[in-house]
C-alpha positions, 0 to 999 in steps of 0.5 A: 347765662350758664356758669362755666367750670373750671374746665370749661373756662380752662378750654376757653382761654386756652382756645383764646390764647390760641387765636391770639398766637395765630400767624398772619400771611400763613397759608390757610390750614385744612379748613380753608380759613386764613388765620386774619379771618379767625384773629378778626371775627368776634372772639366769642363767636369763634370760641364757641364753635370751636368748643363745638368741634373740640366737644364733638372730637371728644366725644366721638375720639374721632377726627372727621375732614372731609372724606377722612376719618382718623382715629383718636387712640 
């Protein structure tokens, strides 16, 4: 198992604190996917891929939906 730094874990709980404050009964955002199902899958798993997009926005300093492509200044 890898060792997180402290950013890494920082962006961890952050994301969690965030799925966690999650609203049920909301319209689903952009993506489609309900707030329940976000609260009700493995925490893990969610983070994960989570970490991946934020990684890959980051990385890019774009933000890709669908056929929109917005630039991060």
């Amino acid at each position: 198992m890898a060792v997180l730094d402290d950013v890494e874990q920082e962006e961890i709980t952050e994301m969690t604190k965030a799925l966690k404050k999650l609203k049920k009964n909301k319209a689903p955002g952009l993506n489609g996917i309900p707030a329940e199902t976000l609260k009700n899958a493995d925490e893990d798993v969610i983070v994960k891929e989570l970490r991946k997009v934020y990684n890959a926005v980051w990385r890019k300093e774009k933000v890709e939906i669908g056929l929109i492509s917005v630039r991060i200044p």
